[in-house]
C-alpha positions in Angstrom: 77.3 -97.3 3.9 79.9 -97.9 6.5 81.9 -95.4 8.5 85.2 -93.6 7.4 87.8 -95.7 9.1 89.0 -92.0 10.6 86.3 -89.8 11.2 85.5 -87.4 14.1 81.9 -87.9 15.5 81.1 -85.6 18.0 77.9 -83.3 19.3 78.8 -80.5 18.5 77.4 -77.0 17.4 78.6 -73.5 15.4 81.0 -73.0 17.8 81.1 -75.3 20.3 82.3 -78.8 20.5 81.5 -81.7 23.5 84.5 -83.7 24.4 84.3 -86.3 27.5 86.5 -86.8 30.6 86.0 -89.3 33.7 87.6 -88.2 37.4 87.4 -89.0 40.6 84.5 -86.9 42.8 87.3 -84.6 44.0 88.1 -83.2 40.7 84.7 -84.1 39.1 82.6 -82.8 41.2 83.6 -78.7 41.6 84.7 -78.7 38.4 80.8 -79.4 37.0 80.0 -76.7 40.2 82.3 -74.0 38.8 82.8 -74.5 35.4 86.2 -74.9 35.8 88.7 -77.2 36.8 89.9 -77.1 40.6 93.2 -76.8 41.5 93.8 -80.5 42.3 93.3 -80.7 38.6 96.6 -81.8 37.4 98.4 -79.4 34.8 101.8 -80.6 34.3 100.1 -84.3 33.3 98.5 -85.3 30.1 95.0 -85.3 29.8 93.1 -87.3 27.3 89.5 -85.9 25.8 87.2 -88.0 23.9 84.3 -86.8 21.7 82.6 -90.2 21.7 80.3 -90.9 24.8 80.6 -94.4 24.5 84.3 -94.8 24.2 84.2 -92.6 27.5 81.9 -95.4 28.9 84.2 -98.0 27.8 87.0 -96.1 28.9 85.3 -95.4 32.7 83.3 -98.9 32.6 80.1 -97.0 33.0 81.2 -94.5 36.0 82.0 -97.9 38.0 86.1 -97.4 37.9 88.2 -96.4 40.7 89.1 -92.3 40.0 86.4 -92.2 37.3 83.4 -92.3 39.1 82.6 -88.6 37.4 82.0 -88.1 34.1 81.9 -85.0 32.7 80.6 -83.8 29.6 82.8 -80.8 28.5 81.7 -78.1 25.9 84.8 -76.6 24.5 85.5 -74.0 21.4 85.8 -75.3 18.3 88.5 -73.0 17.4 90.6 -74.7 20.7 89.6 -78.0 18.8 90.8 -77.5 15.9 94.0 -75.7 17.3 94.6 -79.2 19.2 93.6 -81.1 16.4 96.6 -78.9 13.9 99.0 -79.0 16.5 99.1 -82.7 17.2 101.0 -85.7 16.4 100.0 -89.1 16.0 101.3 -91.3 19.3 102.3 -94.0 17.0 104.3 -93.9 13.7 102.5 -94.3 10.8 104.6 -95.7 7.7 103.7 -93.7 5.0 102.5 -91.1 6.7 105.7 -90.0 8.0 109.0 -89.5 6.4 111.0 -92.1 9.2 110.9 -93.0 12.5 113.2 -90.6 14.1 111.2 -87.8 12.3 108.2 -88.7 13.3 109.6 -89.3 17.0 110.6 -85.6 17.1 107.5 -84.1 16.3 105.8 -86.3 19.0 108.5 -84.8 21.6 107.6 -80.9 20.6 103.9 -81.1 19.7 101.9 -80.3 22.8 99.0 -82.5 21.4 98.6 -86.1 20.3 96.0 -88.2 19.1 95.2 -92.0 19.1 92.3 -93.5 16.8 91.0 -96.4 19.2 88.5 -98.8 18.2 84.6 -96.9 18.2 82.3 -99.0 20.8 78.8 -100.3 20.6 76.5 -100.2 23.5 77.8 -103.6 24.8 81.1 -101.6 24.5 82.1 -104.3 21.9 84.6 -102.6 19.2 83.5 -101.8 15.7 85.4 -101.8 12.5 85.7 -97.5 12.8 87.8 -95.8 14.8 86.7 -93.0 17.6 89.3 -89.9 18.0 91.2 -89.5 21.5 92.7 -86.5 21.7 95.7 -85.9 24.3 96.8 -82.2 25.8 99.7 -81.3 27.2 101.9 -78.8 28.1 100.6 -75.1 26.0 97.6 -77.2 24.9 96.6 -78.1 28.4 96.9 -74.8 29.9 94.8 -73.4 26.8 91.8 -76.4 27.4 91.6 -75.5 31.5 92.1 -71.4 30.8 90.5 -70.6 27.5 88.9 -73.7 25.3 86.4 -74.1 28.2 82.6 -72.8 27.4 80.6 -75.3 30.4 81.2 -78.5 32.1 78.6 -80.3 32.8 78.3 -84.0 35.3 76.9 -86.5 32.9 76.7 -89.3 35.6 73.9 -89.9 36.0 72.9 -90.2 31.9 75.8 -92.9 31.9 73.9 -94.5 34.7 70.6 -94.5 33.1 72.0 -95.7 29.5 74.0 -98.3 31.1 70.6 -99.6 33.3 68.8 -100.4 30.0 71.7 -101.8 28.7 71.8 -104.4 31.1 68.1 -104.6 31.0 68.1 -105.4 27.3 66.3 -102.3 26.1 68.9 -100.8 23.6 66.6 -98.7 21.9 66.1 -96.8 24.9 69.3 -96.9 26.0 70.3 -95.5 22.1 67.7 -92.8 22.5 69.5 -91.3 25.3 72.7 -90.9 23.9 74.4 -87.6 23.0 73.6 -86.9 19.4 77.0 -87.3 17.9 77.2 -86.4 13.9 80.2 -86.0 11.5 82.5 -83.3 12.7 83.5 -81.1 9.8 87.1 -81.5 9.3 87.5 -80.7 5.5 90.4 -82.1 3.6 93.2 -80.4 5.9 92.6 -81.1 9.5 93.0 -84.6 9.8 95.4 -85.4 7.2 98.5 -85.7 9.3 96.5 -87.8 11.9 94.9 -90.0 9.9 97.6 -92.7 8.1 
């Protein structure tokens, strides 16, 4: 059966959900150490989460990019998640899905989240037919992921390292064994229905 064309997949548990970010040692680094993000981190920027691993690996190159040589696995609270998640507006408009252009162009201007559904990646990081969630914070909603949503960060470097070695040794079974165990995130009728045209 294939994939919902939009559909969160995530680990995540009861309460807790993993999103991934990439930074540069700097940032990356203490904020694994402390569990928190250190005051270099940027707050009055945009910052981009990603529940799929392997879009993060795409989006990093495997740990290998300038400024993303960190990855970082972050747990955060479901509730945050979901506050994000109701609170957002798609970064494109959606005929159909919004009344007109101009409205659509002021919700993006006051919503302190938005979302883009970018193509899903293999382990080649080749794009498939789905679509993997990227969720962008700013403003209210950034403050709330760095002060509140925040329940552990942890480096996941060295994982990308190893999944990308048997990648490029041609064991993908091994390399698919290792990755985070992302499922269907529950998201009911409601949550994704104004991100999802």
């Amino acid at each position: 059966m294939p994939e919902p064309k939009h559909q969160i997949r995530a680990l995540h548990t009861a309460s807790t959900v993993t999103v991934y970010q990439a930074y540069s040692p700097e940032i990356g680094l203490p904020a694994a150490r402390d569990g928190r993000f250190p005051p270099a981190w940027r707050r009055d920027r945009m910052t981009w989460i990603k529940p799929s691993f392997l879009w993060m690996m795409y989006r990093c190159g495997w740990a290998g990019k300038e400024g993303q040589e960190t990855v970082l696995a972050v747990e955060i609270t479901r509730e945050g998640f979901e506050w994000a998640l109701g609170n957002a507006c798609l970064s494109h408009y959606e005929h159909g899905l919004h009344p007109d252009r101009a409205t659509w162009q002021r919700r993006l201007k006051r919503a302190p989240a938005r979302v883009q559904w970018d193509p899903e990646r293999d382990l080649h990081l080749q794009p498939l037919a789905h679509r993997s969630l990227q969720l962008g914070l700013a403003g209210e909603a950034a403050a709330r992921y760095a002060d509140e949503w925040i329940v552990s960060i942890h480096d996941v470097t060295t994982l990308a390292r190893a999944v990308h070695a048997r990648v490029r040794g041609g064991d993908l079974e091994a390399a698919r064994r290792l990755l985070p165990a992302e499922r269907p995130y529950p998201s009911g009728d409601t949550l994704l229905a104004h991100l999802s045209g």
